[in-house]
N, C-alpha and C positions, 0 to 999 in steps of 0.2 A: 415217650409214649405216643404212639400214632393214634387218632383221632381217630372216630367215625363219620366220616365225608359224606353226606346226602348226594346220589346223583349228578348234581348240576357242582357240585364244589371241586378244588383242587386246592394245591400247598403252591404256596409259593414264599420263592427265600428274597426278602431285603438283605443282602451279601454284605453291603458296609456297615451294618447292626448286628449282622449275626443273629436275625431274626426269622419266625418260618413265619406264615400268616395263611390263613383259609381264606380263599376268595369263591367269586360264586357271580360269573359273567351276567347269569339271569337272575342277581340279585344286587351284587353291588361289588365293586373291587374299586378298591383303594388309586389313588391319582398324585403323580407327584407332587401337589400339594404338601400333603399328610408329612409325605419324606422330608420336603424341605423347612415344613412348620417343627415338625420331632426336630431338625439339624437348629436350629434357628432357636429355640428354648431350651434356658440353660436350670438346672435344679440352684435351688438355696444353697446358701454356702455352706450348709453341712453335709449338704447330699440326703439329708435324712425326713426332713418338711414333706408333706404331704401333696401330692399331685392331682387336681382335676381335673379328665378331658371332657370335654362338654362336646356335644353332636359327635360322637365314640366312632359311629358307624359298628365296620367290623374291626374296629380296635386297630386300628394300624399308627395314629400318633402315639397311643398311651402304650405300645408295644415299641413302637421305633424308639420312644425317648426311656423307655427302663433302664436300660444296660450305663444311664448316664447317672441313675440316683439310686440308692438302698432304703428310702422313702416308701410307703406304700403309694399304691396309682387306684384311684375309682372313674372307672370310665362310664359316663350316662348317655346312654342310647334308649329311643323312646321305641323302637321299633325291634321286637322281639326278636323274629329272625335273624336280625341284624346283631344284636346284644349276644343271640345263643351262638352264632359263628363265635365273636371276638373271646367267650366264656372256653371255649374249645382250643382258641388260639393258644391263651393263656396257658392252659395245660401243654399245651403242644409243645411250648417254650419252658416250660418246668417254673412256670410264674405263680401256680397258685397263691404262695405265703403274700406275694408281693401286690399281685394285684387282683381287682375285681371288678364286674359289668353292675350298674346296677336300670333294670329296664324301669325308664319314667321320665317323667315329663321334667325337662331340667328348670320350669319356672317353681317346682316342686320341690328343686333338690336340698335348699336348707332344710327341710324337715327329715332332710334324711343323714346329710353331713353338716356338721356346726357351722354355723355362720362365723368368719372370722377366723380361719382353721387351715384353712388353704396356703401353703408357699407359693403353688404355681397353679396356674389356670391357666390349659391350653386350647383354643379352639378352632376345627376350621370349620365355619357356619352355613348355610345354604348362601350361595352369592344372588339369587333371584328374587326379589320381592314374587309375591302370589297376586299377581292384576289380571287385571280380567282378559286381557290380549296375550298373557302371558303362553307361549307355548312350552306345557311339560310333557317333559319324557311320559310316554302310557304306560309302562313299569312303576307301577305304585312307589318303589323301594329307592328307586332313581328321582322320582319327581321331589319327594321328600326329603331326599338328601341335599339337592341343587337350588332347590323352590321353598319360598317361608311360608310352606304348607301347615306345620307344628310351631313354630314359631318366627319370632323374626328376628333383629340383626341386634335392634335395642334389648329384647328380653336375655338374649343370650351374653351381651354384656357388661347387664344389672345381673345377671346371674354369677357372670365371673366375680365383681365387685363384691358383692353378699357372701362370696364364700373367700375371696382372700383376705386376711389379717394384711394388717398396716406393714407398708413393703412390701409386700408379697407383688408378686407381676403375673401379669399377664400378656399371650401369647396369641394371636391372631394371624392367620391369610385371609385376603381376601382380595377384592376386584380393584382395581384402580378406579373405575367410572363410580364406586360407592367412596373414595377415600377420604370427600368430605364429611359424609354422613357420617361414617365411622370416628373421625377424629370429635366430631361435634358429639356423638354420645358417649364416648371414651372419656372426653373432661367434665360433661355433666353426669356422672360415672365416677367421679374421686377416682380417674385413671389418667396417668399426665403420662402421655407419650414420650419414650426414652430413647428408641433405635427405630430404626425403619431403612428397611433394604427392598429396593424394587428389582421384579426376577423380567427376564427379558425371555421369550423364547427363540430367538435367534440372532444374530447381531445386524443391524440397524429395525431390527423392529421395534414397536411400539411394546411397553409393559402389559403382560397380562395377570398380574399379580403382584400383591407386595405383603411384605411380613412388617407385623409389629407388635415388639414389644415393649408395655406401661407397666407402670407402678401403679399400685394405690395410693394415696397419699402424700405422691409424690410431689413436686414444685414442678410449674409448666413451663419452667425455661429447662435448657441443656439437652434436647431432642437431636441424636446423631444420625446423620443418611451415612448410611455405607455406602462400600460400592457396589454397583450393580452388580446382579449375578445374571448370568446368562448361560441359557440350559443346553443349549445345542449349534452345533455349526449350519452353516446354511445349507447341507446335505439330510439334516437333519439324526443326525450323531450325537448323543450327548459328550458334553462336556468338559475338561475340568471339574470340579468339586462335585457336579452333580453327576459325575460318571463314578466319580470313588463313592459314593452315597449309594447308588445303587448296585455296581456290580465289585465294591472293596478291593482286593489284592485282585481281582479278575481282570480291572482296569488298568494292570498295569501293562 
C-alpha cells in the first residue's frame, strides 16, 4: 500500500532489510548510524520479547531491526511530524500488527509501557549536549534529533533501564569523545557493558562512532571489543559489511 507523501517527502529502500522508509530532506532522513545500530542489536532468544526504540525519529531502527524478531516494536518519538512519517512507514512495509509510534516524551514512557517488560532497548540519542556555545542546525527537526534539546544522554538511559526486565539489553550508538560519560551512566544504570565495536569511517582514521550493547543486571566483568568496522575506502565507497547492509544482493 503506497503512502501519501507530503511535498517535501520521498521512499527510499534500506536493500539489505528489505525495508522501504519515508524520508523528508527538510525534515529529517535517517544516517547510517540507525543501519548499523538495527545490524548491531540482536532480539531475545525467542525472537518473540518485546522491542523499544527510544529517540524513533522517522522509525528507521525499529524498521531496520523487524525482519529480525516476530516480537511487537513501540517506537517513541517526541516530535510529531517525525512520529506520523515512521506511522506511515509502518504501513508502507505491511507492519501494522507488529508495530507502533507512540508520540511522547520517553522520560514519560513507563506510564505508557510497563516498566520491566522490555527484551530489547534500542537507541540512537542526540550525540550533542545543549551548551550555550553549542551550534544547532536552524531546522527545528534536525537540532533536536543531534542536540539534548528534549532530553539528554542520562535520561535516555534511565529510560532504557526502567523499561528492560532483568537480562534484557540494551542497544546504543554513539560519539566516542562521550564514551566515558556513557559507560559511567550505563553502570550506574544496572547496565553492565557486554560488546562494544568502534566504526571507523575510512581506514587509518580516527573512530567516529561506536556501538554498544549492556545487560541489565548483568555482572561488570566479560565486556568484548570486536573488531573494528570500517564504512568506506579511502575513495570514499562503502564497504564490506556496510555495503551489503545497505545495498543487499545489489552489492554484489
Amino acid at each position: 500500500m503506497e503512502p501519501n507523501l507530503l511535498p517535501d517527502e520521498r521512499i527510499d529502500q534500506l536493500y539489505g532489510a528489505d525495508i522501504k522508509i519515508i524520508q523528508s530532506k527538510t525534515v529529517f532522513s535517517f544516517s547510517l548510524d540507525a543501519v548499523l545500530l538495527a545490524d548491531f542489536a540482536n532480539p531475545d532468544r525467542t525472537r518473540r520479547g518485546l522491542t523499544v526504540d527510544l529517540c524513533a525519529g522517522n522509525g528507521a531502527v525499529g524498521l531496520f531491526f523487524s525482519p529480525k524478531t516476530k516480537g511487537q516494536i513501540k517506537m517513541v518519538e517526541i516530535q510529531p511530524r517525525l512520529a506520523d512519517m515512521a506511522r506511515r512507514s509502518i504501513i508502507l512495509n505491511g507492519l501494522a500488527t507488529q508495530a507502533e509510534v507512540l508520540t511522547m516524551d520517553l522520560n514519560d514512557v513507563t506510564t505508557v509501557i510497563r516498566p520491566d517488560s522490555a527484551a530489547v532497548v534500542t537507541c540512537n540519542p542526540p550525540y550533542f549536549v545543549d551548551a550555550p556555545t553549542s551550534q544547532k542546525n536552524p531546522n527545528e527537526h534536525y537540532a533536536i534529533a543531534r542536540h539534548e534539546l528534549t532530553t539528554t544522554l542520562a535520561d535516555v538511559i534511565n529510560a532504557a533501564s526502567g523499561l528492560l526486565k532483568m537480562t534484557g539489553h540494551a542497544y546504543f550508538v554513539f560519539r566516542p569523545d562521550r564514551f566515558l560519560e556513557m559507560m559511567t551512566l550505563l553502570q550506574a544504570a544496572r547496565l553492565a557493558p557486554k560488546r562494544l565495536q568502534f566504526v571507523y569511517p575510512k581506514p587509518g582514521h580516527e573512530a567516529n562512532m561506536f556501538l554498544v550493547d549492556a545487560i541489565k543486571d548483568g555482572k561488570i566483568n566479560g565486556l568484548k571489543v570486536l573488531p573494528p568496522l570500517t564504512v568506506a575506502d579511502n575513495e570514499g565507497n562503502y564497504v564490506g559489511h556496510v555495503r551489503e547492509l545497505l545495498y543487499g544482493n545489489e552489492a554484489q
